[in-house]
FIMI-921018 format. One line per 4 residues: number of its first residue (from 1); their letters; for each residue x, y, z of C-alpha. Coordinates in steps of 0.001 Angstrom, whole numbers. Layout:
! residues N
NUM) a) X/Y/Z; ...
***
This chain:
! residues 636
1) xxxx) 25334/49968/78812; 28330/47882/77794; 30675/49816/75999; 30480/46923/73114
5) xxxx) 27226/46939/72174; 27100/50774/72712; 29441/50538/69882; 27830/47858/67940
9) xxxx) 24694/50088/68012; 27318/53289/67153; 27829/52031/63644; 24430/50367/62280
13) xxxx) 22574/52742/60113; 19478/51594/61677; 17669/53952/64271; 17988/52888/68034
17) xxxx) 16485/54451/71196; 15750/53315/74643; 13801/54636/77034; 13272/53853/80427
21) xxxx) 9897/52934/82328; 8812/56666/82772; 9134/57392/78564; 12475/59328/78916
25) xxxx) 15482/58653/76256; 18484/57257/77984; 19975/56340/74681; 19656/57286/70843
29) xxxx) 22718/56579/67786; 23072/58811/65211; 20568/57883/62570; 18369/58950/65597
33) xxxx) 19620/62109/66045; 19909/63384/62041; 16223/61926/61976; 14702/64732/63976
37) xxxx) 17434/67124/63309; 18893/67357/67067; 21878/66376/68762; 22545/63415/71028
41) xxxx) 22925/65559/73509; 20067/67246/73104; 17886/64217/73029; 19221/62268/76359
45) xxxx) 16831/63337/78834; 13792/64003/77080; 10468/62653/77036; 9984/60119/74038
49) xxxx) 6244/61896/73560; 8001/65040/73318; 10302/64388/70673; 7936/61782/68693
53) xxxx) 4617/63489/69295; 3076/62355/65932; 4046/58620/66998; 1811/58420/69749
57) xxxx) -1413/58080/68055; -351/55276/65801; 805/51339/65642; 3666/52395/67778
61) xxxx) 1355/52939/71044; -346/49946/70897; 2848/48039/70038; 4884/49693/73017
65) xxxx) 2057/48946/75449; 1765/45609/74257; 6013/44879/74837; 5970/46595/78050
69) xxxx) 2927/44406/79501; 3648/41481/77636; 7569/41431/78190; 8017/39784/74753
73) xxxx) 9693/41367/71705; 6796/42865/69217; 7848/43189/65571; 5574/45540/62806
77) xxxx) 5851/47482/60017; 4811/50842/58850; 4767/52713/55735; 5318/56752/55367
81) xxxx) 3308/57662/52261; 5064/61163/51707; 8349/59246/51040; 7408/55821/50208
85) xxxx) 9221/54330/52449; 8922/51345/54674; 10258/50910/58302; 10634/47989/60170
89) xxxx) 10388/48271/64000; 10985/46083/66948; 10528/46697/70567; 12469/44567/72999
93) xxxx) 11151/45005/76384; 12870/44731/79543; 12229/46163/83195; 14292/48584/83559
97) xxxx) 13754/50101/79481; 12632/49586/76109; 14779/49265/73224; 13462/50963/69783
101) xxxx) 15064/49370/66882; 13906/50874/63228; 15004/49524/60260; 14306/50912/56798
105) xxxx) 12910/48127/54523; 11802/50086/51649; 14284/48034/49137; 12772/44650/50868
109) xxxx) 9170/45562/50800; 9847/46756/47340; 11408/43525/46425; 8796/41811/48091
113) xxxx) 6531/43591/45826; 7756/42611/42828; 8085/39095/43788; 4558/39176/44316
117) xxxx) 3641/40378/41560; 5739/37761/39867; 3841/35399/41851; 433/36693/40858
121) xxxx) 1680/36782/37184; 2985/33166/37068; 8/32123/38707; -2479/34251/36300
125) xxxx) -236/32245/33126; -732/28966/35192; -3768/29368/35619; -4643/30284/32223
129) xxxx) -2777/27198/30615; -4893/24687/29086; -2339/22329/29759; -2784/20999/33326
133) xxxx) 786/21921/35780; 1512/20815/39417; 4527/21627/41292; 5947/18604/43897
137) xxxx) 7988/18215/46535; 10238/15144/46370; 9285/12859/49426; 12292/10455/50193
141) xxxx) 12557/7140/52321; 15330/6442/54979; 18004/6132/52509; 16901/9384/50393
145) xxxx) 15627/7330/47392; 13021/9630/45707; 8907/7579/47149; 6589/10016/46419
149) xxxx) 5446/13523/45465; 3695/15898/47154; 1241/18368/45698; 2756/22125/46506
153) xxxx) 373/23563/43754; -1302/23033/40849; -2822/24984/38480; -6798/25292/37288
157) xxxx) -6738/23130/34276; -5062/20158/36927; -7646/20430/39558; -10560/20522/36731
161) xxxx) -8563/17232/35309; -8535/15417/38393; -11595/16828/40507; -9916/18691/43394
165) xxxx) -9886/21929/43925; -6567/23910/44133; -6442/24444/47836; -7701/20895/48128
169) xxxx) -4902/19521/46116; -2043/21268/47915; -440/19101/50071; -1714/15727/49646
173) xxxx) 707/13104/47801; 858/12245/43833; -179/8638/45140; -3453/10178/47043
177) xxxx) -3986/12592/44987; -3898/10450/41574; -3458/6897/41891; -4896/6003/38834
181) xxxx) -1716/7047/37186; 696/6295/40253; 1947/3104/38332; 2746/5438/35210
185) xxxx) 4177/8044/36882; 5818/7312/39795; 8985/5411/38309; 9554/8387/35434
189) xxxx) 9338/10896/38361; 12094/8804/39987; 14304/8959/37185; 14138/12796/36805
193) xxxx) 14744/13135/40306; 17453/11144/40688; 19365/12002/37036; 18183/15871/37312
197) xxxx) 16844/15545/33602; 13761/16404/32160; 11509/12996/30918; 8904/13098/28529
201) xxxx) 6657/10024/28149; 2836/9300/27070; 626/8075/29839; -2983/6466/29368
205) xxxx) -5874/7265/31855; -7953/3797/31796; -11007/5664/33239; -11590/7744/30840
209) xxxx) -9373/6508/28027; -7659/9894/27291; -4076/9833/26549; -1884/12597/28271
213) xxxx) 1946/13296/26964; 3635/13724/30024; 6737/16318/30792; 8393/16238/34210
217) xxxx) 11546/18391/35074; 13380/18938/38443; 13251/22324/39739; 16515/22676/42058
221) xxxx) 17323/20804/44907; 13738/18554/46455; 11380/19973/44206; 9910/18702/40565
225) xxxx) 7644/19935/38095; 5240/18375/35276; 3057/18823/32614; 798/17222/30894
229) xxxx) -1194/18135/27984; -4064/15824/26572; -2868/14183/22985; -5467/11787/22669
233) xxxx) -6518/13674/19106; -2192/12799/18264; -2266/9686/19874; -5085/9101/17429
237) xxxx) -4028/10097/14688; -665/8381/15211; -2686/5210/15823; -4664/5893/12705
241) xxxx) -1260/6635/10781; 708/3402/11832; -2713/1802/10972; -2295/2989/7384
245) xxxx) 1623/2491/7353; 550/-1278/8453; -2207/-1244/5476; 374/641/3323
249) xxxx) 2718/-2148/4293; 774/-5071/3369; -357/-3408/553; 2782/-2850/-890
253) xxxx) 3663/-6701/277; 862/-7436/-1659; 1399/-5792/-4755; 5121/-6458/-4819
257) xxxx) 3750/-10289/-4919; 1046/-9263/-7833; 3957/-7696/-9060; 5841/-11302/-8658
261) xxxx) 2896/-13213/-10167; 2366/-10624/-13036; 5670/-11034/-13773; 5462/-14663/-13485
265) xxxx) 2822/-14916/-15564; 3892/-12180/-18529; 6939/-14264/-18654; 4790/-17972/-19171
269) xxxx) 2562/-15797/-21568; 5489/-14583/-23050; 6731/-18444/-23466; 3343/-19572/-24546
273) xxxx) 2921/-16726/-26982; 6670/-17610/-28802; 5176/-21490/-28387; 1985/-20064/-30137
277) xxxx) 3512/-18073/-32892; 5967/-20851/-33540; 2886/-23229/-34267; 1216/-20401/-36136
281) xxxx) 4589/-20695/-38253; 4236/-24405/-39174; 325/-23651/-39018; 1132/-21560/-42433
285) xxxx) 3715/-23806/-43378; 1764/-26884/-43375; -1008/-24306/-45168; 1115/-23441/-47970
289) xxxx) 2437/-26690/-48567; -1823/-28642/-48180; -2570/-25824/-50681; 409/-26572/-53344
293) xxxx) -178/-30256/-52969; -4144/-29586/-53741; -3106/-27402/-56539; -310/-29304/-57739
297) xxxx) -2067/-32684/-57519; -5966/-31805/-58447; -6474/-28407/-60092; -3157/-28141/-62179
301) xxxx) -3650/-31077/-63454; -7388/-30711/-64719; -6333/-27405/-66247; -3125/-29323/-68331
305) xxxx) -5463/-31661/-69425; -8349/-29166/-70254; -5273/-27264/-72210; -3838/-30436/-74505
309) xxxx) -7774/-31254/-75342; -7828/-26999/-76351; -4499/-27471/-78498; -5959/-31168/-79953
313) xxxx) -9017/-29248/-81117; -7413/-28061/-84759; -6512/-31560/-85201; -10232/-32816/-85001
317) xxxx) -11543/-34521/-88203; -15533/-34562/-88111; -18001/-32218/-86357; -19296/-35601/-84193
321) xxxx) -15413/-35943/-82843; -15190/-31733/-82331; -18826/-32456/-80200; -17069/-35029/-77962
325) xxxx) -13601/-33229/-77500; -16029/-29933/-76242; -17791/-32141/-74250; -14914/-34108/-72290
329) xxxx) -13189/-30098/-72470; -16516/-28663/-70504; -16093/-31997/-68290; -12596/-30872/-67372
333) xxxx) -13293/-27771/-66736; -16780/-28124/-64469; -13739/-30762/-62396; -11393/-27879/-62313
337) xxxx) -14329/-25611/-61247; -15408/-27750/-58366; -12149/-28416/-57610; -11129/-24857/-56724
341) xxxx) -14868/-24461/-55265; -13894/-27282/-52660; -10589/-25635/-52248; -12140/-22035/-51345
345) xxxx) -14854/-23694/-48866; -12158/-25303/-47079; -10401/-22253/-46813; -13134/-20034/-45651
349) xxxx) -16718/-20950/-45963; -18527/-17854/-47588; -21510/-18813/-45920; -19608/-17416/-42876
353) xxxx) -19017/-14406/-44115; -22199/-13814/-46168; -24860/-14799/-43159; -22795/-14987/-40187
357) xxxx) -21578/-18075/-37509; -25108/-19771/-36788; -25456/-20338/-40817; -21472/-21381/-41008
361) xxxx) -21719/-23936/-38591; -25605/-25620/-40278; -23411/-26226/-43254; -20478/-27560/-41141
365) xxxx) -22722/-29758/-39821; -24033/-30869/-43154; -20808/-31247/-44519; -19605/-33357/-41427
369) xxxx) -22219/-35674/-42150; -21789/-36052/-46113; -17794/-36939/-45578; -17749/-38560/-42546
373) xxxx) -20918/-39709/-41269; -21066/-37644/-37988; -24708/-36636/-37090; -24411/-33168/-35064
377) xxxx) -27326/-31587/-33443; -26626/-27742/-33348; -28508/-25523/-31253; -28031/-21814/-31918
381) xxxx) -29101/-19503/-28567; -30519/-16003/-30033; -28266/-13050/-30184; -25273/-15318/-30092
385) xxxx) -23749/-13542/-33249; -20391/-12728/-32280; -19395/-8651/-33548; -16068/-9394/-35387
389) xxxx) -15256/-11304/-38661; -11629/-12214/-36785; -13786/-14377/-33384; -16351/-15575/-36123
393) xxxx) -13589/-17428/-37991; -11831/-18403/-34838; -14912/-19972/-33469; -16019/-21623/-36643
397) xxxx) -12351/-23388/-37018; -12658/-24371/-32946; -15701/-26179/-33931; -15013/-27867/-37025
401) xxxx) -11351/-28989/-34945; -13336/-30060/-31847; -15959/-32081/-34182; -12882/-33540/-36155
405) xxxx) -11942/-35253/-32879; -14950/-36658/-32700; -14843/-38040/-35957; -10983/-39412/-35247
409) xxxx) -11261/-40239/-31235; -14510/-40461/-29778; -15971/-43975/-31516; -19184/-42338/-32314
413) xxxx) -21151/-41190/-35148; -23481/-38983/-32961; -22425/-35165/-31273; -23933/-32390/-30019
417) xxxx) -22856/-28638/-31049; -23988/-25902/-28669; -23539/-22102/-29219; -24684/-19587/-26956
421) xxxx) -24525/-16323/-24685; -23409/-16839/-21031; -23049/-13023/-20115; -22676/-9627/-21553
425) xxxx) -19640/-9713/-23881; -18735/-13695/-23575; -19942/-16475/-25812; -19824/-20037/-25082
429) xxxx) -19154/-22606/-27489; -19665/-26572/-26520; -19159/-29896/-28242; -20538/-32586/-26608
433) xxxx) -20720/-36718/-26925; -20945/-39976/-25644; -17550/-41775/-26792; -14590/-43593/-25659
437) xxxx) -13109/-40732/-23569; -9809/-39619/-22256; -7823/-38860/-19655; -8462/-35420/-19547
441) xxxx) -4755/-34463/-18139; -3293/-36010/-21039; -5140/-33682/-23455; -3609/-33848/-27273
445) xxxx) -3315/-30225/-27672; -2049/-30560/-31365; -3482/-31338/-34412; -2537/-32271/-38181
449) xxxx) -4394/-29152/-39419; -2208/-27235/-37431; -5687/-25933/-35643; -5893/-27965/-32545
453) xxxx) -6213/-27359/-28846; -3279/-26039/-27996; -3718/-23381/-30330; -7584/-23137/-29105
457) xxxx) -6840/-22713/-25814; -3772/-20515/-26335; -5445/-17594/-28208; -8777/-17809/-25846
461) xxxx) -6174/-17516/-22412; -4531/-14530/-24281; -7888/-12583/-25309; -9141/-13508/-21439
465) xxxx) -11249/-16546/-21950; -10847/-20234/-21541; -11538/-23640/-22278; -12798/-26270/-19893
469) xxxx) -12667/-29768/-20684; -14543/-32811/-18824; -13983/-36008/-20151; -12722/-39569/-18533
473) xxxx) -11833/-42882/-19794; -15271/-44467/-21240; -17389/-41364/-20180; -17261/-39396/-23601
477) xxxx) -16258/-35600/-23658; -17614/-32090/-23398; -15668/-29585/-24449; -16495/-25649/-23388
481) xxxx) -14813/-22769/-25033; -15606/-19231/-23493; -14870/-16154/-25628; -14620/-12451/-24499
485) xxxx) -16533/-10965/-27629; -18890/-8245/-28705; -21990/-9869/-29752; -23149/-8601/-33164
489) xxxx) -26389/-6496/-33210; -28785/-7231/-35439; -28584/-4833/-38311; -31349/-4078/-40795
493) xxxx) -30546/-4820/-44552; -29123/-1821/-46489; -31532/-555/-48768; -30561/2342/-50887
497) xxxx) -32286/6012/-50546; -34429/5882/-54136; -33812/8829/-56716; -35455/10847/-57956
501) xxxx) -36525/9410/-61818; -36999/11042/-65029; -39957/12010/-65914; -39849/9571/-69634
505) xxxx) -40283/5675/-69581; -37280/5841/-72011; -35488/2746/-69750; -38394/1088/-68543
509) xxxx) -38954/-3049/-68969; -41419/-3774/-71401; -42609/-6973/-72364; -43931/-6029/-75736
513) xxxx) -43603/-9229/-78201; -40284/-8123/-80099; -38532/-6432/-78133; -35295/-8038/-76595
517) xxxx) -34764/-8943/-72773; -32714/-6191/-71269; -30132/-7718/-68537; -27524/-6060/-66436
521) xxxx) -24413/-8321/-65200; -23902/-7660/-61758; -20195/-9762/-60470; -16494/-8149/-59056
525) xxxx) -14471/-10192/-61525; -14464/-8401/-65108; -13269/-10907/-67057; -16462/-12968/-65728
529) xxxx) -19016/-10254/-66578; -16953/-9841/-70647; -17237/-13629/-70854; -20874/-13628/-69754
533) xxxx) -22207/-10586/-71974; -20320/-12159/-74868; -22377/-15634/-74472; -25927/-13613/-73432
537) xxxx) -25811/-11212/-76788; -24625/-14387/-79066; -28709/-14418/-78725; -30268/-11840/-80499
541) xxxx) -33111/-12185/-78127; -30931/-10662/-75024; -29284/-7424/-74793; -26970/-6850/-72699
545) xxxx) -27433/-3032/-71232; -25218/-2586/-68074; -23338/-4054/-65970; -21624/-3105/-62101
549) xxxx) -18881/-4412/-59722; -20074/-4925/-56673; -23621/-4447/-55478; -23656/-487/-54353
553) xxxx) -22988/439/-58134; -25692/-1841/-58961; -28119/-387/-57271; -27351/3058/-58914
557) xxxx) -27395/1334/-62309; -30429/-359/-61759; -31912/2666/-61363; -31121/4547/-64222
561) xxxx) -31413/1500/-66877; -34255/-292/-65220; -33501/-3598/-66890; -35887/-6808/-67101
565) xxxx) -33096/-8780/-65706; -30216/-9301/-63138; -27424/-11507/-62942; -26768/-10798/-59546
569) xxxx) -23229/-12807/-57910; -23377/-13284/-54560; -20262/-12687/-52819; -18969/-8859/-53655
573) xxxx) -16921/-6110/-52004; -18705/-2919/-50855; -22344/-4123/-50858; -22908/-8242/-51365
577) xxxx) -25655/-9621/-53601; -28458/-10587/-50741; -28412/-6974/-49754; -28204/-5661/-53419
581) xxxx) -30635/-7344/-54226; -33162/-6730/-51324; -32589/-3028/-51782; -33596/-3271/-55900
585) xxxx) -36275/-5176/-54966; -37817/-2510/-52683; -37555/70/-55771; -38367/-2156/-58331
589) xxxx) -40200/-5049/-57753; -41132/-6221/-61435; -37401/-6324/-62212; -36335/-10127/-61977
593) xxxx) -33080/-11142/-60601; -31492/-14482/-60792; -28608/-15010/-58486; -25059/-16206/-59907
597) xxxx) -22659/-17553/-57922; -19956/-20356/-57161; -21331/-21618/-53743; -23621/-24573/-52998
601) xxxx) -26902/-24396/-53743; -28215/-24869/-50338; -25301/-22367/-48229; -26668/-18726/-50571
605) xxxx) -30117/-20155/-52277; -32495/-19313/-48831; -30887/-16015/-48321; -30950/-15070/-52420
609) xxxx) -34634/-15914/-52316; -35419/-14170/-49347; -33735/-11128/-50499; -36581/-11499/-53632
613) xxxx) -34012/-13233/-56294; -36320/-15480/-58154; -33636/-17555/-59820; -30532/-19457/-58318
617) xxxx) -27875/-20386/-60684; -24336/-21522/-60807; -21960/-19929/-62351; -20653/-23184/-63933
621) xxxx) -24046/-23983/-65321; -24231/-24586/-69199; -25047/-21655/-71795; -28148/-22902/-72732
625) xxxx) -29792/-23808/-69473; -28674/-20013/-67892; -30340/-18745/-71872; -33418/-20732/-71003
629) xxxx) -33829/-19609/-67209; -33823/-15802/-68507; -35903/-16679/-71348; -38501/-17982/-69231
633) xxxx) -39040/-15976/-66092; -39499/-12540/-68325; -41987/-14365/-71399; -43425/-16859/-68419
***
């Protein structure tokens, strides 16, 4: 042996023998020798069997045989339980000997072990990822630009995404192995190669229309890694968001231009409302001063004249001149009284008030005709009552305005007045004819009353209804006012709950011959009902026995004094005459009531005498005529 490798194989710690063809050591190191607890001298010369008998039946004879026929170098391993250790050994046949080389690899095989194991356990977590994992290897073209990846493993929830099985997967290219997402992926993969930095991006399978977020990370030098986990519930749901960040957008577009047209138009109401109260303003104005003139110019004057023929009285110089003074007095007067009568119609009808809109605008009509000539033909729809006194009065004044125009514009002497329900809560108003026309852009929205269309059309806009207008040059005009209202239910007439009466007939009406007429005043104004009892008991056939304010009261005192008569007024607070009188009637239906009041004849006479009043008199009427009505309904 050369002296060099004899002392190359001097200092290894690994065990070296030879032998030659027979099986006898020519050779052993140290290791050898401390192994079986001899010297090297002791173990040149001897048979291999006889120092490693318990080798014989083992790996080590087939492997030796195997060298030594063979000529080739055999490498295997063995493990010694009752150490736990692990020996590497090679035979390196020749034909002259056989060289033993043993190495001890229990630190390798125990590395080995563990890395194993790590294998098994980051296959087991792979494996048991719902998220779907493949490991590449970067395939580069002739000038090492990353091409394509191939498949070194890939974990169970990949090969149940794509169809392949594990084993099948391995080794095939990212292009053969998934081409549906080659165009997606292939590029990103690039860039992580090439920069050495992870990329994250969202990829879209068109076959089954799943979206996958997509992380892909080099893993040292020629190798990469991905990812990808299925988002297609996030990519959803991010969809769905921007969706409602879109809708949210346009909605708030939207209402930021409501907002703009709201303002817009609280700012032109806000205009038209200072343009409205401003003509309310000379509305009152123009009121105030109508009403002074009327006062100044009719009824003050009637009452300074009634007043010098009062203080010329004294001065009279036979009982035939006295006669004639009281009678042109009483004749200045009854002016004065018709006078303010007119003036209170004018002002507000109390027809309105006492039987509602439909009855109102009948004695418009009539009225319309008897001063100007204009024939109307109202039709009143049922149920068309509107709920509050305020839209009653507003509706009455549009019509009388709109009818005025007729009367001043239209060339006619024929209309049509039209009053109606269009829906729940909206009333419709129309006046209608055949005239000259206008232009209807060039509307005259005022009016000398101070009541015209502007003001119409202002007040409906505000409350939320409206006013349309068709008219044209020669074609007449119809003109449509639409009010949000509450329609007035019909209510039953309030009748007082009767009493209980005493058991005596101490207040009851007799008619025995002698005995006087027992009357109760019924009227709000006190000095009225003084003035009136005076007159009544200046006849010693009439005794006057009670008398009430307003029609409530009446009905309690008409039940406690039963009297033969009642001067019942019309027009009272708390409880008005028609339904005073309706409920006495109900109680007591031989008492007889006449009704008193300052209104027309024909606006309160129809509703009186329905009620059960069996008289209808005016308060202006002479004593003797209102002494000969009682007179007569009670003797007959």
């Amino acid at each position: 042996m050369w002296p060099e490798i004899a002392e190359v194989f001097r200092r290894v710690s690994d065990q070296i023998i030879i032998v030659d063809r027979s099986g006898v050591i020519t050779y052993a190191n140290e290791p050898v020798a401390r192994l079986v607890g001899l010297s090297l001298d002791q173990l040149i010369g001897r048979s291999f069997r006889e120092v490693f008998p318990a080798a014989m039946a083992t790996k080590f004879e087939d492997n030796y045989r195997s060298a030594v026929e063979s000529q080739r170098p055999v490498v295997y391993e063995t493990g010694e339980a009752e150490n736990s250790r692990w020996f590497e050994t090679t035979l390196y046949p020749s034909k002259e000997a056989l060289i033993i080389w043993r190495r001890d690899i229990t630190k390798r095989k125990n590395s080995e072990a563990l890395l194993q194991g790590s294998a098994d356990r980051y296959r087991n977590v792979l494996n048991l990822m719902n998220q779907a994992f493949g490991l590449c290897e970067v395939i580069r073209d002739g000038s090492g630009i990353p091409s394509d990846y191939r498949y070194l493993e890939v974990n169970q929830a990949f090969s149940a995404l794509i169809g392949v099985s594990q084993e099948g997967a391995a080794g095939r290219t990212l292009t053969e192995l998934v081409p549906r997402f080659k165009d997606q992926w292939l590029g990103r993969f690039k860039k992580a190669s090439v920069t050495e930095r992870p990329v994250r991006f969202h990829s879209n399978d068109e076959v089954t229309g799943r979206w996958y977020e997509v992380f892909a990370f080099p893993v040292g030098f020629g190798h990469l890694a991905h990812l990808f986990i299925d988002a297609s519930e996030t990519k959803e749901k991010e969809l769905l968001f921007r969706q409602h960040e879109d809708t949210l957008r346009e909605l708030n577009e939207s209402l930021e231009q409501r907002v703009a047209e709201r303002t817009d138009l609280a700012e032109r109401r806000a205009f038209e409302l200072r343009q409205l109260v401003d003509e309310l303003g000379h509305t009152e104005q123009r009121t105030r001063m109508n009403l002074a003139q009327m006062l100044h110019d009719h009824l003050q004057q009637l009452l300074v004249a009634a007043k010098f023929r009062v203080r010329s009285l004294p001065y009279t110089e036979s009982p035939a001149e006295l006669v004639e003074k009281t009678r042109q007095l009483e004749g200045l007067i009854n002016e004065a009284i018709d006078e303010a009568r007119s003036l209170a119609v004018d002002l507000s009808p109390p027809i309105l008030q006492e039987r509602g809109l439909s009855a109102g605008l009948e004695w418009l009509c009539r009225r319309l005709e008897e001063e100007h000539g204009l024939s109307v033909k109202l039709r009143t729809e049922a149920g068309s009552e509107p709920g509050t006194e305020d839209m009653k009065m507003f509706l009455f004044q549009a019509a009388r305005e709109l009818l005025l125009n007729v009367v001043n514009h239209a060339g006619v002497r024929q209309a049509e007045l039209t009053l109606q329900r269009r829906s729940q809560g909206y009333l419709s108003l129309t006046v209608k004819d055949d005239g000259a026309g206008f232009d209807a852009s060039k509307v005259i929205v005022r009016s000398p009353t101070g009541f015209g269309l502007f003001n119409i059309q202002e007040r409906l806009e505000l409350l939320g209804g409206g006013v349309e207008i068709h008219s044209k040059p020669g074609g007449g005009c119809e003109v449509s006012l639409t009010a949000p209202v509450p329609l007035g239910t019909t209510v039953p007439p309030r009748i007082l709950t009767p009493r209980d009466q005493p058991g005596d007939l101490e207040h009851q009406r007799t008619n025995s011959a002698g005995q006087p007429i027992r009357v109760m005043i019924v009227d709000d104004h006190e000095i009225l009902r003084e003035g009136l009892a005076n007159l009544l008991e200046s006849n010693s056939r009439i005794q006057v026995v009670g008398a009430a304010g307003d029609g409530a009261v009446a009905v309690e005192e008409a039940r406690k004094l039963r009297p033969d008569v009642i001067l019942m007024d019309v027009t009272m607070p708390t409880m008005n005459g028609i339904e005073a009188t309706r409920s006495i009637k109900s109680e007591m239906p031989d008492c007889r009531i006449i009704a008193l009041s300052m209104h027309e004849r024909e606006d309160m006479e129809q509703a009186m005498r329905e009620a059960g009043a069996i008289a209808y008199i005016s308060k202006d009427v002479p004593w003797d005529e209102l002494n000969s009505v009682i007179q007569r309904i009670v003797t007959g």
